[in-house]
TORLOVEX-728921 format. One record per residue (C-alpha): residue number from 1; residue in one letter; x, y, z. Coordinates in steps of 0.2 Angstrom, whole numbers, plus 2048, in hexadecimal, padded with zeros to 3 digits. Example, Ala and Ser with C-alpha at 12.3 -4.5 7.8 and 13.67 -1.06 7.14 Angstrom:
i  aa  xx  yy  zz
1  a  83E  7EA  827
2  s  844  7FB  824
//
This chain:
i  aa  xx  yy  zz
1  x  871  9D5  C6B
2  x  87F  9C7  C6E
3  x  87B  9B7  C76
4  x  881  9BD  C88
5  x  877  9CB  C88
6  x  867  9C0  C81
7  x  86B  9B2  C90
8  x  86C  9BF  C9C
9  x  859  9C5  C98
10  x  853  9B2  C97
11  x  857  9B2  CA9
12  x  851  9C1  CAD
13  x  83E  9BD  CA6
14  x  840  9AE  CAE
15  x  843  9B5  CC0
16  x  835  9C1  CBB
17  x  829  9B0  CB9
18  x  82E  9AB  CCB
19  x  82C  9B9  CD2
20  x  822  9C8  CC9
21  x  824  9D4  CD8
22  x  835  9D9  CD4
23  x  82F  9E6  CC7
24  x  828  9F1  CD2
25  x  83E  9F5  CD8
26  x  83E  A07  CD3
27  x  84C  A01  CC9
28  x  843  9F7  CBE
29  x  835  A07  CBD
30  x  83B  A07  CAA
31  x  838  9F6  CA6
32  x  828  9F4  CB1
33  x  822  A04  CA7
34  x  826  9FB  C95
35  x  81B  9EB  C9A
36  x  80C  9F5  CA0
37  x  80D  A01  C8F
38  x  80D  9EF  C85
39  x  7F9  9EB  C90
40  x  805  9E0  C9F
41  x  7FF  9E0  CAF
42  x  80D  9E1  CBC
43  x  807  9D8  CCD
44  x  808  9E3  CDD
45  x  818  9E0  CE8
46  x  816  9D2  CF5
47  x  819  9DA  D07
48  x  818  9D3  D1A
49  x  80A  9D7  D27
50  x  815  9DD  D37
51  x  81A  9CF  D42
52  x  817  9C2  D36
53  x  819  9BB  D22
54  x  809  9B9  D1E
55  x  804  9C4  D0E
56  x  7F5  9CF  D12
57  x  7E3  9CF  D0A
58  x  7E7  9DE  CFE
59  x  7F4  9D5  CF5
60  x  7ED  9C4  CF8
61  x  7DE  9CA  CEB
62  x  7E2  9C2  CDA
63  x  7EA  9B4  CD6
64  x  7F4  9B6  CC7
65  x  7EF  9A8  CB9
66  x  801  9A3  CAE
67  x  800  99F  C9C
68  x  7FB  98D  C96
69  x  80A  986  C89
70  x  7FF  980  C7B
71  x  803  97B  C68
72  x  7F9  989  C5F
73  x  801  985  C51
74  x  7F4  983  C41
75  x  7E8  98E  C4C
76  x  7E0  99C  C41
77  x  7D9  9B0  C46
78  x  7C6  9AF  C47
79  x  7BC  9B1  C36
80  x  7B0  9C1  C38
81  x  7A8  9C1  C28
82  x  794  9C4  C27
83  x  78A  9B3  C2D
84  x  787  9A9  C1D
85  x  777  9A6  C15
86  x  76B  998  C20
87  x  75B  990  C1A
88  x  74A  991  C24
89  x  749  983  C2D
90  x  735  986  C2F
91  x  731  985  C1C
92  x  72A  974  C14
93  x  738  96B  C06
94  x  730  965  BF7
95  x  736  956  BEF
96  x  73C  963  BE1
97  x  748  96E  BED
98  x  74F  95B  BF3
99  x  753  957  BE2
100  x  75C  96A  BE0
101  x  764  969  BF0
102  x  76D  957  BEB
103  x  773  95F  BDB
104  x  779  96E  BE2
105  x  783  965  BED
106  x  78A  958  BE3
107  x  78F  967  BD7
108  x  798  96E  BE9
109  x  7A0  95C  BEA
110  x  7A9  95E  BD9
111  x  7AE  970  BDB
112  x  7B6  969  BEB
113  x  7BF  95C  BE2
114  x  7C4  96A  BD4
115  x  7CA  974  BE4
116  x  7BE  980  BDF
117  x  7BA  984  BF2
118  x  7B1  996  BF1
119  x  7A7  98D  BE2
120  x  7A0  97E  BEC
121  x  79B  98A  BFB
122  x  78E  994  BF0
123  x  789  981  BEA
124  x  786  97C  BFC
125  x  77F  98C  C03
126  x  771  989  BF1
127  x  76E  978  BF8
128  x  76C  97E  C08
129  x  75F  98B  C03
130  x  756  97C  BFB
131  x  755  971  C08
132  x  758  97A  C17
133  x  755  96C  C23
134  x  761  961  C1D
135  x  770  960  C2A
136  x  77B  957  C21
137  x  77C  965  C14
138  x  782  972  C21
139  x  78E  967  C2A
140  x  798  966  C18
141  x  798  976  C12
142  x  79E  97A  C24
143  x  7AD  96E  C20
144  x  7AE  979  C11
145  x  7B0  988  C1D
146  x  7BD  97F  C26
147  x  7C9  97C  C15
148  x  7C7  990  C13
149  x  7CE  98F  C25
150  x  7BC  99B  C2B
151  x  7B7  993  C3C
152  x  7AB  99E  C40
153  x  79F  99B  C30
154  x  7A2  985  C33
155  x  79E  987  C46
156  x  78F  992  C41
157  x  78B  983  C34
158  x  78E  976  C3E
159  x  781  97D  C4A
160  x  775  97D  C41
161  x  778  96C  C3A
162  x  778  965  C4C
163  x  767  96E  C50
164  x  75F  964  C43
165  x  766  955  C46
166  x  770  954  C56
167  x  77A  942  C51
168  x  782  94A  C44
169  x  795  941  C44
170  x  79A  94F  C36
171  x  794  95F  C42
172  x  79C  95A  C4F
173  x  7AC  958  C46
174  x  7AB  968  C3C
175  x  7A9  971  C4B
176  x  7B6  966  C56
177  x  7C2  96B  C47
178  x  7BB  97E  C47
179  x  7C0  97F  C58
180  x  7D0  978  C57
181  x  7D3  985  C4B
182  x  7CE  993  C55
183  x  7D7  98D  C63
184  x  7C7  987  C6C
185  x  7D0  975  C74
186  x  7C3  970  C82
187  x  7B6  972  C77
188  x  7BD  96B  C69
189  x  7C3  95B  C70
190  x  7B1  95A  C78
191  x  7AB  95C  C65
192  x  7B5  950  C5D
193  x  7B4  942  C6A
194  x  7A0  942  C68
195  x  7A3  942  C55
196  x  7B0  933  C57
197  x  7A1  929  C64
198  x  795  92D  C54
199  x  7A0  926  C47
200  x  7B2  927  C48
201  x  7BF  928  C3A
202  x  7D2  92B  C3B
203  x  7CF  93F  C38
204  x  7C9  943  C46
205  x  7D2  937  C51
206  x  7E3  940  C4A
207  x  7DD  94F  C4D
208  x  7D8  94A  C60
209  x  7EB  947  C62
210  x  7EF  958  C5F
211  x  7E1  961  C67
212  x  7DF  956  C77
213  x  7F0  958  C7F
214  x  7EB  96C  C7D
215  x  7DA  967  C86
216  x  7E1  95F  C94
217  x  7ED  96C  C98
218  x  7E0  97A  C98
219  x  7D7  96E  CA5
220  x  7E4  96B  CAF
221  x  7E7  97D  CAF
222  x  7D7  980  CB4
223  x  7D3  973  CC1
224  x  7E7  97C  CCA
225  x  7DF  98D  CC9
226  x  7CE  987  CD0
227  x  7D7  97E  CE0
228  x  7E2  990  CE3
229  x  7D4  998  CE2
230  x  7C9  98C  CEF
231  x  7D9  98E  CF9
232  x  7D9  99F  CFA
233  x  7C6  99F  CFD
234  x  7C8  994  D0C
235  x  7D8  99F  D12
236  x  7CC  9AE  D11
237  x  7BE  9A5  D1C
238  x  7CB  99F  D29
239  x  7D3  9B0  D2C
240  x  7BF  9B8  D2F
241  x  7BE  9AA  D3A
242  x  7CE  9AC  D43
243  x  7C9  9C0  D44
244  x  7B7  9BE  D4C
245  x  7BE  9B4  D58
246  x  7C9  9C0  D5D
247  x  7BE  9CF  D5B
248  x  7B1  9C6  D67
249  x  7C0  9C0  D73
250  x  7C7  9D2  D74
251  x  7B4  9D9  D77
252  x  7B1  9CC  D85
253  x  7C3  9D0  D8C
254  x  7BD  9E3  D8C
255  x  7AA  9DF  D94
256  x  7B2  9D4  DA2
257  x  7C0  9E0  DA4
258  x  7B4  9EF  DA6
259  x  7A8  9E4  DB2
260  x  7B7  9E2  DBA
261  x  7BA  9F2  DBB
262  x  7A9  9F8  DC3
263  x  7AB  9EA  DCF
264  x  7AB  9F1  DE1
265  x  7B3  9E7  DEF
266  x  7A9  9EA  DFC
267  x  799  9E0  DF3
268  x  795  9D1  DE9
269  x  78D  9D6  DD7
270  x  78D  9C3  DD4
271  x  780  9BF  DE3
272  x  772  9B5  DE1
273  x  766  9C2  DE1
274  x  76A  9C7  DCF
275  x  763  9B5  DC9
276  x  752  9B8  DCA
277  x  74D  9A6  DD1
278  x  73B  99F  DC8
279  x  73C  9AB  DBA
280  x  748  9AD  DA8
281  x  757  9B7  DA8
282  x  75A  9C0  D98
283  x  76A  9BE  D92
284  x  771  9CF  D84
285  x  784  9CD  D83
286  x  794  9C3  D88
287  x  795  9CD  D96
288  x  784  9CC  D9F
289  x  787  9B9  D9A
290  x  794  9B6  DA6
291  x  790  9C2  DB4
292  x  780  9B8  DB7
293  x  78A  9A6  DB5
294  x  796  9AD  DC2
295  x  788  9B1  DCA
296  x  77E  9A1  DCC
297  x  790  997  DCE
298  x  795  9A2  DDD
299  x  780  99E  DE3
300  x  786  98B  DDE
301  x  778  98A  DD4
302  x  772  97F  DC2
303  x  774  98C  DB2
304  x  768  986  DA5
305  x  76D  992  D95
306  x  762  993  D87
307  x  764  997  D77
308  x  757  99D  D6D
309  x  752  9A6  D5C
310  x  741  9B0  D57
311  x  743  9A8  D47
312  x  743  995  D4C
313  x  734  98C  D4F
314  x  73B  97F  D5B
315  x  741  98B  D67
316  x  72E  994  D66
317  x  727  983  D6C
318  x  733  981  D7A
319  x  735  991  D7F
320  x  726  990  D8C
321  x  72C  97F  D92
322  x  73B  989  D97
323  x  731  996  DA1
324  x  726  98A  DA9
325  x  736  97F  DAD
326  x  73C  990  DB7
327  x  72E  993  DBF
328  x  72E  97F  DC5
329  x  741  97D  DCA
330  x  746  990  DD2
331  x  754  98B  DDB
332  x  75E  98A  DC8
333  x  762  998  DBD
334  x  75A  99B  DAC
335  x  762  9A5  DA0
336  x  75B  9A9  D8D
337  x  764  9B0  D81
338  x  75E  9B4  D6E
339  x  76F  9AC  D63
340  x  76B  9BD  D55
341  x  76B  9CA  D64
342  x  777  9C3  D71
343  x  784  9BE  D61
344  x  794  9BE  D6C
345  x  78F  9B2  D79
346  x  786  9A6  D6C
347  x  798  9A7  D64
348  x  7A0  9A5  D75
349  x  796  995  D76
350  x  79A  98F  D64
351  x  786  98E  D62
352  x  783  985  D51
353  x  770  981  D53
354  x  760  986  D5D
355  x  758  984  D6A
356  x  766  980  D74
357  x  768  97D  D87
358  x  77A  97B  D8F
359  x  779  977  DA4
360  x  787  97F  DAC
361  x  78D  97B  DBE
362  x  79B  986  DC9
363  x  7A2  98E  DB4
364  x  7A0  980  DAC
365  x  793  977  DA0
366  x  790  965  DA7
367  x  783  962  D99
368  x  778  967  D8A
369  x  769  964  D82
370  x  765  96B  D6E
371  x  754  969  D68
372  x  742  96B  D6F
373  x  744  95E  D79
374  x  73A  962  D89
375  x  73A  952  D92
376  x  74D  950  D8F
377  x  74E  962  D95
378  x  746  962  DA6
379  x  74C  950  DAA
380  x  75F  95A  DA6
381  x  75A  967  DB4
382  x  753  959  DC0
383  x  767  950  DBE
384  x  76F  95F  DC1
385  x  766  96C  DCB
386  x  765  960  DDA
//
């Protein structure tokens, strides 16, 4: 392929980056059907709800993560062997095994220096046998591991090293470098910055200028994807919000316009009869709701409104205040509604906590009270039912 030809893909890939929706063209069916038959996944096309440019919730569902550019170079594949051979941490070392364990692993130590690696594995894992509770000896032949390029077996080493002795400068490095290897950068940073607070040395402190770089971009990645993803989240509760509002708008539009409708104009349904003066008006919708406040303004009459739920025990202690309070001032209106039956109008009246009590004079509130506070509450009527 000439070098054209080869520039002209390069740009191509790159306007498939910026804007993946372009593979579902029916002309690029061909290439769309190669990527998918090599495990791609093509993104659904983006379209416009009607009247406006905002994408809908069906293709709003997954936000597509890009790759993170990292220096993988000196990473390995993951080592699968068969776990190797680990000492019983439970049994008692004689002063013997000690002895054998130290010989064991200074003949491992030679055969390393002989670069004779396989040779000082079977040494250490003898001494380990030995002396099974002796951390240091795992945390080297997991080093070991780590010159035959097996992560896997050093990580599983250093683990046990660090679960007999959790200071272990050498563990953590083994497994920071294991890590490294496996391509594992957050962890491996974590590992070699806690083996550098234990005891640093210029090893690990190279090696941290390779693998941090990788560490901070993976977080940084991360905390990018974590924000869109909040974003989203709040997006998806502000549009339910913005829909209930106008579900419960159109609903009351549609009860007041069918009250409406029922109306007859030779009589009054908002007359002051309806009010039930001395006693509780039970309040069941939006729409009951209002025909009684229209009621009691047309009467010219106080509205107390009260809020209430079975569930709250404020609003059980108050709630025969209230009655008695009706029965005491008759001239004023008093309306009880439960916020979990009577939903709309607790959302009509952004109720946020029970009980409440909002006064309302001619349509409109003048005041409120929230709590089970009775003597704030009848000295509200007293202001405004005179």
């Amino acid at each position: 392929m000439d070098n054209d030809k080869i520039q002209d893909l390069k740009q191509f890939v790159e306007l498939c980056k910026t804007n993946p929706s372009i593979l579902q063209n029916p002309s690029l069916s061909f290439f769309k059907n190669f990527l998918e038959s090599l495990g791609a996944r093509v993104p659904p096309s983006v379209k416009s709800e009607k009247g406006g440019g905002e994408h809908s919730d069906e293709l709003d569902e997954d936000i597509i993560e890009s790759d993170v550019e990292l220096d993988n170079t000196d990473t390995v594949e993951p080592d699968n062997d068969p776990p190797q051979k680990m000492g019983d941490y439970s049994g008692e070392v004689t002063e013997e095994n000690r002895d054998a364990a130290q010989a064991s692993k200074a003949k491992a130590l030679d055969a390393i220096s002989e670069g004779k690696v396989n040779e000082a594995i079977n040494h250490l894992t003898e001494a380990i046998l030995l002396n099974p509770n002796s951390a240091i000896l795992y945390a080297t032949r997991g080093s070991v591991f780590n010159k035959l390029k097996k992560p896997n077996a050093a990580i599983r080493d250093a683990d046990a090293a660090l679960k007999i002795n959790s200071d272990s400068a050498k563990a953590y490095k083994v497994r920071g470098m294991a890590r490294a290897m496996l391509g594992l950068w957050k962890e491996a940073a974590s590992d070699l910055h806690v083996a550098s607070t234990i005891d640093f040395d210029e090893e690990i402190a190279e090696l941290l200028k390779k693998v941090e770089p990788n560490a901070r971009k993976i977080e940084e990645h991360c905390r990018k994807y974590e924000r869109l993803r909040q974003e989203k989240k709040q997006r998806k509760i502000e549009r339910d919000r913005q829909r209930r509002q106008a579900e419960a708008k159109a609903a009351y539009e549609k009860d007041e316009k069918k009250e409406q409708q029922s109306q007859h104009k030779a009589s009054d349904p908002y007359s002051a009869s309806d009010l039930n003066g001395g006693k509780i008006i039970g309040i069941h919708s939006v729409s009951e709701l209002e025909t009684k406040l229209n009621a009691a303004s047309r009467a010219s009459r106080l509205a107390i409104l009260y809020f209430t739920a079975t569930w709250c025990g404020p609003c059980r202690f108050i709630s025969p205040v209230f009655t008695s309070l009706a029965e005491k001032y008759p001239k004023a209106a008093f309306l009880k509604a439960d916020i979990d039956e009577a939903r709309d109008a607790a959302s009509r009246w952004n109720v946020s906590s029970v009980p409440a009590f909002f006064f309302i004079k001619n349509g409109k509130e003048v005041d409120r009270v929230v709590g089970a506070d009775k003597n704030l509450l009848e000295k509200k009527i007293v202001q405004y039912a005179g």
